[in-house]
PyMOL commands that place a pseudoatom at each C-alpha (Angstrom):
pseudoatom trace, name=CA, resn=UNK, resi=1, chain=A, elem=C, hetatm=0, pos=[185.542, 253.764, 111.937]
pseudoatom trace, name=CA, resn=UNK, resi=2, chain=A, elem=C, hetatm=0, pos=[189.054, 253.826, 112.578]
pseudoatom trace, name=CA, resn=UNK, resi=3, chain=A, elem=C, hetatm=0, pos=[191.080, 254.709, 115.813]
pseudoatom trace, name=CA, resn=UNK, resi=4, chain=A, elem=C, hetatm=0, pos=[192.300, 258.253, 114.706]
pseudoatom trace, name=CA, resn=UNK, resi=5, chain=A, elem=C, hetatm=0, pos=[190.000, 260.984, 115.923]
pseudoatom trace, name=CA, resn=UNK, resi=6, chain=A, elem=C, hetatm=0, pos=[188.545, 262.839, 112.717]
pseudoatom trace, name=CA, resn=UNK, resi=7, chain=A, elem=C, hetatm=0, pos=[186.106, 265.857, 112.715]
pseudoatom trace, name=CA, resn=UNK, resi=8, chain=A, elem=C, hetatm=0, pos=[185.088, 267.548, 109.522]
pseudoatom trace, name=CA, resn=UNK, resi=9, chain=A, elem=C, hetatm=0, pos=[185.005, 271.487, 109.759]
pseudoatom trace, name=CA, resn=UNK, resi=10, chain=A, elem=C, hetatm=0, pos=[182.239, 272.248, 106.954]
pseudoatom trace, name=CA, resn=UNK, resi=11, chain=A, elem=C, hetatm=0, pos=[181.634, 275.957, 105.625]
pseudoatom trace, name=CA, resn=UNK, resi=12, chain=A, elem=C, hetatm=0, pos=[181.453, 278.302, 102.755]
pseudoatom trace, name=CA, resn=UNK, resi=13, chain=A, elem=C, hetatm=0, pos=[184.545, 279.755, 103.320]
pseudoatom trace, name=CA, resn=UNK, resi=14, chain=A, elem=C, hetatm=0, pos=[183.724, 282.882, 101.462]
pseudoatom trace, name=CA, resn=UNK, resi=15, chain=A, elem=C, hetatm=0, pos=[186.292, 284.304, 101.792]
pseudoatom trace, name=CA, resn=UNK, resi=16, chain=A, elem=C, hetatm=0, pos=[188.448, 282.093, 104.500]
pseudoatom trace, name=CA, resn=UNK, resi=17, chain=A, elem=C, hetatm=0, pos=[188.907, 284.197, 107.935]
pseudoatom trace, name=CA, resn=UNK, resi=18, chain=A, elem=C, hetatm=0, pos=[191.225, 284.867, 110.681]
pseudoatom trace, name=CA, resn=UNK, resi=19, chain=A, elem=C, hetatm=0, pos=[187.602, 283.424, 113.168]
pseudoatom trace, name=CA, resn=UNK, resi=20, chain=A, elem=C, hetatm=0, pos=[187.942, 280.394, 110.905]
pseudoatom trace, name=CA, resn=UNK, resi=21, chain=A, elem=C, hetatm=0, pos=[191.639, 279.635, 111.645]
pseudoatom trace, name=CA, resn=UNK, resi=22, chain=A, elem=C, hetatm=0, pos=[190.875, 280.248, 115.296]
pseudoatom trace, name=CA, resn=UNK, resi=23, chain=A, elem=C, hetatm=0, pos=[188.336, 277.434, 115.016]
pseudoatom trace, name=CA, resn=UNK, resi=24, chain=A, elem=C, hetatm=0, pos=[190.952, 274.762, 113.091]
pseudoatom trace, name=CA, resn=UNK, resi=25, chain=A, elem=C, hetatm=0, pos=[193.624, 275.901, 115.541]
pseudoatom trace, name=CA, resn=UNK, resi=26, chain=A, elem=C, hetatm=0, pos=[191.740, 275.017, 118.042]
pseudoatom trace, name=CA, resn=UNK, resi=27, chain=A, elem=C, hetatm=0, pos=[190.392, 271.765, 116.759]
pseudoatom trace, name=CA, resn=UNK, resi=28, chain=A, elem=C, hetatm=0, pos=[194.168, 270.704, 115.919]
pseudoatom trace, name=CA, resn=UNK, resi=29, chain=A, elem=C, hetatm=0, pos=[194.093, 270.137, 119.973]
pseudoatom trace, name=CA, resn=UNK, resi=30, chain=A, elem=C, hetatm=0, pos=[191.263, 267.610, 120.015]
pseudoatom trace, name=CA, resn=UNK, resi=31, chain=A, elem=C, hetatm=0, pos=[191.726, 265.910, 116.706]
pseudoatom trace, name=CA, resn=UNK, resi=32, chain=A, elem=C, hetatm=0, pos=[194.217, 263.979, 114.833]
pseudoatom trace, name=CA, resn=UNK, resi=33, chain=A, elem=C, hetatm=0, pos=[193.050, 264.735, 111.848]
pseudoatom trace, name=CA, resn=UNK, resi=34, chain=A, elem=C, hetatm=0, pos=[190.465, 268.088, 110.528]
pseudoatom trace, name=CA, resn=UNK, resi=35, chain=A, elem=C, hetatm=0, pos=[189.146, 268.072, 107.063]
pseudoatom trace, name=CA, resn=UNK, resi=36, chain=A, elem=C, hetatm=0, pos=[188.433, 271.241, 106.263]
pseudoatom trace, name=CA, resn=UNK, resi=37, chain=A, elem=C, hetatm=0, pos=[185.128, 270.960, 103.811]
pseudoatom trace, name=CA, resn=UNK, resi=38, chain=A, elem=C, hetatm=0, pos=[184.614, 273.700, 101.295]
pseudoatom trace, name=CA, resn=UNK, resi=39, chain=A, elem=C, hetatm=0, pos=[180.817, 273.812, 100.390]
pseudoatom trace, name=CA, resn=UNK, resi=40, chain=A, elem=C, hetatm=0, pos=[179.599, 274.117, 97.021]
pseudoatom trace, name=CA, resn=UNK, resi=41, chain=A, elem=C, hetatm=0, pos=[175.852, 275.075, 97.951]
pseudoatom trace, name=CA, resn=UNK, resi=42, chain=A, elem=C, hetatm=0, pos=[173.875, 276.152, 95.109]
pseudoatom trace, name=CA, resn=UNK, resi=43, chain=A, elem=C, hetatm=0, pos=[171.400, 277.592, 96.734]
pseudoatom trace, name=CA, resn=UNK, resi=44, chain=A, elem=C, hetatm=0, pos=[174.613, 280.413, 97.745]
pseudoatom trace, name=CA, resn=UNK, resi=45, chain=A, elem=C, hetatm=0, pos=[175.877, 283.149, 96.363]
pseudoatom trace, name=CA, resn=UNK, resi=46, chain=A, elem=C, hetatm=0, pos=[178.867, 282.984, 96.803]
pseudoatom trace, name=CA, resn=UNK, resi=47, chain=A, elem=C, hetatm=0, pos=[181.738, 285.475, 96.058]
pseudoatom trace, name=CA, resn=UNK, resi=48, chain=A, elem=C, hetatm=0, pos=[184.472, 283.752, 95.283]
pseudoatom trace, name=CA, resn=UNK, resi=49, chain=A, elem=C, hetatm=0, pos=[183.926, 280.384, 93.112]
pseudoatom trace, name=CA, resn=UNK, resi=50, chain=A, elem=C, hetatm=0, pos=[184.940, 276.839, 94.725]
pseudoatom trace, name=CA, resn=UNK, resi=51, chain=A, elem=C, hetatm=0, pos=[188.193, 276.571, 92.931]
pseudoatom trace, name=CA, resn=UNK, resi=52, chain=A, elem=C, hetatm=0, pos=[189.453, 280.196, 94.783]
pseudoatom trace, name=CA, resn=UNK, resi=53, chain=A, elem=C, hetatm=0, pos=[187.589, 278.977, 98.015]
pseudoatom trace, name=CA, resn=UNK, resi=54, chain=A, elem=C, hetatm=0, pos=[189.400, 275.944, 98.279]
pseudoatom trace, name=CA, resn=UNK, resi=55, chain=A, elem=C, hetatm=0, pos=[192.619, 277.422, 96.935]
pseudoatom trace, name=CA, resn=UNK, resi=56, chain=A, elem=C, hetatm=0, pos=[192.318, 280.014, 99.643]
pseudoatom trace, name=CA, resn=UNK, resi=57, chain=A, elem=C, hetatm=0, pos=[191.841, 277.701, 101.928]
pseudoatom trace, name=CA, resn=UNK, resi=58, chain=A, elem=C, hetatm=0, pos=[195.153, 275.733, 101.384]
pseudoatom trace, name=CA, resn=UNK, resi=59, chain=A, elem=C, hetatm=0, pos=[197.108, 278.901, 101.507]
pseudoatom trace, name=CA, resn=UNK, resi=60, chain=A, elem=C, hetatm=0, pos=[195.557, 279.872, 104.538]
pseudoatom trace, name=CA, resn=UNK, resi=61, chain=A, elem=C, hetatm=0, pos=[195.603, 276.765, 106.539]
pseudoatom trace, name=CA, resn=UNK, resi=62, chain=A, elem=C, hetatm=0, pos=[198.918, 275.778, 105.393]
pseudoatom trace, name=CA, resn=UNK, resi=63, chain=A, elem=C, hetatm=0, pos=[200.640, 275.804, 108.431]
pseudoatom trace, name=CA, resn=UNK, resi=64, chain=A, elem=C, hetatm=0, pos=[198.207, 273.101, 110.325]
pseudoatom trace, name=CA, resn=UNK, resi=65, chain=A, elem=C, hetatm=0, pos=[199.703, 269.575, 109.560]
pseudoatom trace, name=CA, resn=UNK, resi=66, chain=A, elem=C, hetatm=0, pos=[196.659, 267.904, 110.202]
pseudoatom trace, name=CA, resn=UNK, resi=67, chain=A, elem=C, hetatm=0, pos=[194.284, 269.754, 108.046]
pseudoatom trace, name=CA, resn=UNK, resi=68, chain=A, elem=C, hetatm=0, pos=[192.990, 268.749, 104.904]
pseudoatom trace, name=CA, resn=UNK, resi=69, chain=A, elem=C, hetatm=0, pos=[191.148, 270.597, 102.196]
pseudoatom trace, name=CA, resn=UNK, resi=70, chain=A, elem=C, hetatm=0, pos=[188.404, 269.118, 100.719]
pseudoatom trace, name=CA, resn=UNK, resi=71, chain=A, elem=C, hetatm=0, pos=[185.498, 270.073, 98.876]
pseudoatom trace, name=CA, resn=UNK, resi=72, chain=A, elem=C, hetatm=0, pos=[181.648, 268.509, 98.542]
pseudoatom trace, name=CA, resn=UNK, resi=73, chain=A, elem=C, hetatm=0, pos=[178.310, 268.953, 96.884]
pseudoatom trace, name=CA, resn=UNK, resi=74, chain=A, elem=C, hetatm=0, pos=[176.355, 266.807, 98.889]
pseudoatom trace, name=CA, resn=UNK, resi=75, chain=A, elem=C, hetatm=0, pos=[174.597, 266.775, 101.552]
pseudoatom trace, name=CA, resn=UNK, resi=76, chain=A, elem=C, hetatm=0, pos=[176.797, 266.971, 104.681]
pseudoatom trace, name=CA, resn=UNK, resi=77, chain=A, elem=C, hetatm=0, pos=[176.352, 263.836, 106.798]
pseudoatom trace, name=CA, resn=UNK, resi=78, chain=A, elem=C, hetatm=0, pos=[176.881, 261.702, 103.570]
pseudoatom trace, name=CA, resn=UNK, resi=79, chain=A, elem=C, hetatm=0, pos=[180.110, 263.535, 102.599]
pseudoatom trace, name=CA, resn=UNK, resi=80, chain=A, elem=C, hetatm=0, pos=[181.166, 262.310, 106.579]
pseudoatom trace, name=CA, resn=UNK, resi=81, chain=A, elem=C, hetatm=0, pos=[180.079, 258.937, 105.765]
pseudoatom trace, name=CA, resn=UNK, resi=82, chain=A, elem=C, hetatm=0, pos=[182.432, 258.753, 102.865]
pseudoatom trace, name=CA, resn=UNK, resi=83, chain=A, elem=C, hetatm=0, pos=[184.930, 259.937, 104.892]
pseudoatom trace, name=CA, resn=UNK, resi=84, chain=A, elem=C, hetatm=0, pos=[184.494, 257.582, 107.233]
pseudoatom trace, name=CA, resn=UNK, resi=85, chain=A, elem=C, hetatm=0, pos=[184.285, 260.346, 109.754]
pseudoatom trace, name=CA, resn=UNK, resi=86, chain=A, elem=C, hetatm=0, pos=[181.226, 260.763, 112.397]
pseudoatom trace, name=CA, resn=UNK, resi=87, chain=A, elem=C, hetatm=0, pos=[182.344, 264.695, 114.091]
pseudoatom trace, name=CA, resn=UNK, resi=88, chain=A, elem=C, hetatm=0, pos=[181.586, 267.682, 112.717]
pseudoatom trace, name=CA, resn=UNK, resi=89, chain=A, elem=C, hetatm=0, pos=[183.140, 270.980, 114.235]
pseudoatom trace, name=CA, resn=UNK, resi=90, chain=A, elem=C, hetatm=0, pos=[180.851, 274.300, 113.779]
pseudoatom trace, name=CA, resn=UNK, resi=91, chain=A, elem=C, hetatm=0, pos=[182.221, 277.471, 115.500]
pseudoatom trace, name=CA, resn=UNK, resi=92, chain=A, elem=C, hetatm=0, pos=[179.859, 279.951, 117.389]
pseudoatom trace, name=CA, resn=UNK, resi=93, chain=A, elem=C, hetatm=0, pos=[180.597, 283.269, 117.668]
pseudoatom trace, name=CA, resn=UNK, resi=94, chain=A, elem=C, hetatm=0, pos=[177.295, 284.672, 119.499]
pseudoatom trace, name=CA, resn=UNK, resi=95, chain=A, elem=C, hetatm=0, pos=[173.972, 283.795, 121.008]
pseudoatom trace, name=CA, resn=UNK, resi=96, chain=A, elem=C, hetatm=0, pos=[172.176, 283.906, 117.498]
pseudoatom trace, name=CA, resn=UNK, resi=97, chain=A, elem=C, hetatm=0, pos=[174.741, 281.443, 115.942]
pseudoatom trace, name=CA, resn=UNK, resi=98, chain=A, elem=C, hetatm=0, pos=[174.154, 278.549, 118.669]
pseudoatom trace, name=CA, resn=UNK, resi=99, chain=A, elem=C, hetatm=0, pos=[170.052, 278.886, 117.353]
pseudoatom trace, name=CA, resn=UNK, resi=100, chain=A, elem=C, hetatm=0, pos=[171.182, 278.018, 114.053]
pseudoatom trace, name=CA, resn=UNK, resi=101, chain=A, elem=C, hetatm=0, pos=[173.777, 275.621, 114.553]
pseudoatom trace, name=CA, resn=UNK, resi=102, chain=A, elem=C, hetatm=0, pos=[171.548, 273.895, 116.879]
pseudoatom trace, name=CA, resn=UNK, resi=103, chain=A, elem=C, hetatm=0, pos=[168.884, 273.188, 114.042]
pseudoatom trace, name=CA, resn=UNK, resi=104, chain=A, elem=C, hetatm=0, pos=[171.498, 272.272, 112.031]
pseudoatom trace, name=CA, resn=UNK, resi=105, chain=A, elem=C, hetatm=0, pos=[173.194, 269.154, 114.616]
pseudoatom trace, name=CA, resn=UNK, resi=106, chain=A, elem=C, hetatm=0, pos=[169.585, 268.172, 115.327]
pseudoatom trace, name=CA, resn=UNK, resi=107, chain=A, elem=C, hetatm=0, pos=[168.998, 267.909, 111.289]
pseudoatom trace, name=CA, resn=UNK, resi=108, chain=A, elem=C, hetatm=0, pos=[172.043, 266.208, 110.568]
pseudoatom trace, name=CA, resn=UNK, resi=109, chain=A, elem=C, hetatm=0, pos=[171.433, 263.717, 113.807]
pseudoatom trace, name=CA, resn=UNK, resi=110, chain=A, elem=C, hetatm=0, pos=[168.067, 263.044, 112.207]
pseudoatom trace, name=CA, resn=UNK, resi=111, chain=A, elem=C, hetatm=0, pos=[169.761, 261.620, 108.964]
pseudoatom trace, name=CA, resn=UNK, resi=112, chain=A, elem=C, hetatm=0, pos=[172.829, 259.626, 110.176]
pseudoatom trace, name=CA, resn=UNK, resi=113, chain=A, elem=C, hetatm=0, pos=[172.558, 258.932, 113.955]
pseudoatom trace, name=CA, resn=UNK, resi=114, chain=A, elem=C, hetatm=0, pos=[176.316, 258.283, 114.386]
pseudoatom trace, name=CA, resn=UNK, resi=115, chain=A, elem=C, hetatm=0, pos=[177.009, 261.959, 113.593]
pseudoatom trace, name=CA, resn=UNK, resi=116, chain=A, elem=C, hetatm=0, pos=[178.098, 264.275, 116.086]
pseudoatom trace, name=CA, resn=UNK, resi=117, chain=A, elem=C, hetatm=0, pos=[178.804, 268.210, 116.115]
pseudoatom trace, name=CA, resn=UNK, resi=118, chain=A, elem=C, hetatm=0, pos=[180.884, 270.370, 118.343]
pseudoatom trace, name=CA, resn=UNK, resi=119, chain=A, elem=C, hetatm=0, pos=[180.832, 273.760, 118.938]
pseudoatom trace, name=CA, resn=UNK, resi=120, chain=A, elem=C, hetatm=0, pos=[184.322, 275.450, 118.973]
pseudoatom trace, name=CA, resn=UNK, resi=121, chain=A, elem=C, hetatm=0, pos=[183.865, 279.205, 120.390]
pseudoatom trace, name=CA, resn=UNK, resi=122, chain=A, elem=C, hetatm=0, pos=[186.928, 281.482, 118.880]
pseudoatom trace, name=CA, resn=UNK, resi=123, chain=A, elem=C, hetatm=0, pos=[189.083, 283.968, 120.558]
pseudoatom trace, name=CA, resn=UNK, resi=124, chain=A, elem=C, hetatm=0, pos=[187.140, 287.150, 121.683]
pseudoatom trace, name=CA, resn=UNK, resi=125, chain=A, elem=C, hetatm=0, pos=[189.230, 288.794, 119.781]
pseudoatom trace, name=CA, resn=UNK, resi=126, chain=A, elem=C, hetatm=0, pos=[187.854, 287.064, 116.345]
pseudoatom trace, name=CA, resn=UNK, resi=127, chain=A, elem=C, hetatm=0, pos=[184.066, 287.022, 117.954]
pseudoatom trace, name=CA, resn=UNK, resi=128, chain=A, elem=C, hetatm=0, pos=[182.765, 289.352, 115.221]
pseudoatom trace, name=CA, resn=UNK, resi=129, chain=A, elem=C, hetatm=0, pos=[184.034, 288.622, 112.128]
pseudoatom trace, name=CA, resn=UNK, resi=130, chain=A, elem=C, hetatm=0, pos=[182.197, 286.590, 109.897]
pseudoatom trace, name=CA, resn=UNK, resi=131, chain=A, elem=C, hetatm=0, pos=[183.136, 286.196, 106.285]
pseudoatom trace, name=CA, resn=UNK, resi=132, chain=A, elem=C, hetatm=0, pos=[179.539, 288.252, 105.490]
pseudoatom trace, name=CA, resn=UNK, resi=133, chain=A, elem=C, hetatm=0, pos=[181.490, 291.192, 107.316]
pseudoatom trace, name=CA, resn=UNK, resi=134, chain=A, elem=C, hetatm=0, pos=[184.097, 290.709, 105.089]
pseudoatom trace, name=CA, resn=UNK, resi=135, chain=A, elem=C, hetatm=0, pos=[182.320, 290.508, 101.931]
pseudoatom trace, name=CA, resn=UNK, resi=136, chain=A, elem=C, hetatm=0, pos=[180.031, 294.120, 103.117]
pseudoatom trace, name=CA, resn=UNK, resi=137, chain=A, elem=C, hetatm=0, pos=[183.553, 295.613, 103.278]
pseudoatom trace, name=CA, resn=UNK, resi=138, chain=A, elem=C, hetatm=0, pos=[185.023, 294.416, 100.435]
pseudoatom trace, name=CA, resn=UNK, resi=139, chain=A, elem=C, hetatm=0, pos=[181.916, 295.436, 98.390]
pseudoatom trace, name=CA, resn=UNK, resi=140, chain=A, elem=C, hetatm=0, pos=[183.191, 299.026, 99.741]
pseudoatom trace, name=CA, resn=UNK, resi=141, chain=A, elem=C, hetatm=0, pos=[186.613, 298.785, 98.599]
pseudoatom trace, name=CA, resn=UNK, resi=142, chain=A, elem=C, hetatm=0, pos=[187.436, 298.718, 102.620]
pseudoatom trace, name=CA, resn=UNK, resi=143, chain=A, elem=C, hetatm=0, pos=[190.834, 297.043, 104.340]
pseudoatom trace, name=CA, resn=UNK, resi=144, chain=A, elem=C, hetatm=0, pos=[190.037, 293.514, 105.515]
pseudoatom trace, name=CA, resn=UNK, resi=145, chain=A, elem=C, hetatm=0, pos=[193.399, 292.909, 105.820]
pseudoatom trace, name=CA, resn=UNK, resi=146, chain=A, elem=C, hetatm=0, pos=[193.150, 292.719, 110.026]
pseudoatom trace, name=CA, resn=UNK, resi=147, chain=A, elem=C, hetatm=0, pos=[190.383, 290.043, 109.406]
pseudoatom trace, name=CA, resn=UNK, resi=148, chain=A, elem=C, hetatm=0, pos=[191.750, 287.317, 106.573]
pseudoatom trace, name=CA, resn=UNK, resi=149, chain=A, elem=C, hetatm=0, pos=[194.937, 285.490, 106.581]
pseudoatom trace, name=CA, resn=UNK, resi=150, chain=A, elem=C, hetatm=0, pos=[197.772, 287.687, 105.151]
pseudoatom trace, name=CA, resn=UNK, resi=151, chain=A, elem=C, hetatm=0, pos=[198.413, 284.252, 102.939]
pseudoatom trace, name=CA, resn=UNK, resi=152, chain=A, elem=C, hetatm=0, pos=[195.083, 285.454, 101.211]
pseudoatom trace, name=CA, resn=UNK, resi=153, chain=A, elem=C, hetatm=0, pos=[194.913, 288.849, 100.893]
pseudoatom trace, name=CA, resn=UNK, resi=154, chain=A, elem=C, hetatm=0, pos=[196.415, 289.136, 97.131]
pseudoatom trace, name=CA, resn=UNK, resi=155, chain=A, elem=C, hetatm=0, pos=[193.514, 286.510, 95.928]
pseudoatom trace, name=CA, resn=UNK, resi=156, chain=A, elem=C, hetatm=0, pos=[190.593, 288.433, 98.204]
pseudoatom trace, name=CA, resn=UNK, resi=157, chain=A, elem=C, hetatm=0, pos=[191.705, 292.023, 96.627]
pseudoatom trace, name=CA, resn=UNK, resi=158, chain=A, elem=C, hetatm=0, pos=[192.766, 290.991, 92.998]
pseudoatom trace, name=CA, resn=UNK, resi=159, chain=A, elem=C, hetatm=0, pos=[188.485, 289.130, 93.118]
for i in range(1, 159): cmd.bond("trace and resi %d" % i, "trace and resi %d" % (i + 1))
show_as sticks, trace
zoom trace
């Protein structure tokens, strides 16, 4: 591994939210460099294909120098091992996330032993949404627009 301080931020991303730029904003403080990894899990799905996911990513995340997109079909732990990167960053917005999230460290420990995960809580104010609330709403024709990046919001209403 090299000296610069890499995490990879994993997720869906369907569709990118304002709780997920909390997260990267936050992990901009700790790490030189985040890659931002858009899943493509077929066993989800998803709303938005991986193309718009990871476009929608870019456009959202734009602003944070050290981020970069990615996207990966694999199982996590060896996409970090080909990025030569040994963090992962997971954001918890409640009690019932941490339950989850803690089966998922402990499974990803169990496969590659140098891999690490930290948990990133976001601002109270982005506690609730989750880009399941977003999708329910959309579904409804509702406004997400206080909940996704502006950069986004022609891509997540034109879907």
């Amino acid at each position: 591994m090299n000296n610069i301080k890499k995490a990879i931020y994993p997720g869906t991303f369907d569709p990118v939210t304002k709780g997920h730029l909390d997260i990267i904003k936050r992990a901009c403080k700790v790490f030189d460099e985040i890659i931002v990894a858009v899943a493509d899990n077929k066993d989800k799905s998803t709303m938005f294909d991986l193309e718009k996911r990871v476009n929608m990513m870019k456009k959202a995340a734009k602003e944070f120098k050290k981020v970069k997109i990615k996207h990966f079909d694999s199982l996590l732990v060896d996409f970090a091992k080909k990025e030569q990167c040994n963090i992962i960053i997971r954001g918890l917005r409640a009690i019932s996330d941490f339950e989850y999230e803690l089966q998922m460290g402990y499974a990803n420990k169990s496969l590659y032993d140098e891999i690490d995960t930290i948990y990133l809580m976001p601002n109270l104010e982005n506690a609730f949404i989750s880009s399941s609330v977003v999708r329910s709403i959309l579904k409804y024709n509702g406004d997400v627009s206080h909940l996704i990046p502006k950069e986004i919001l022609d891509d997540v209403y034109s879907h």
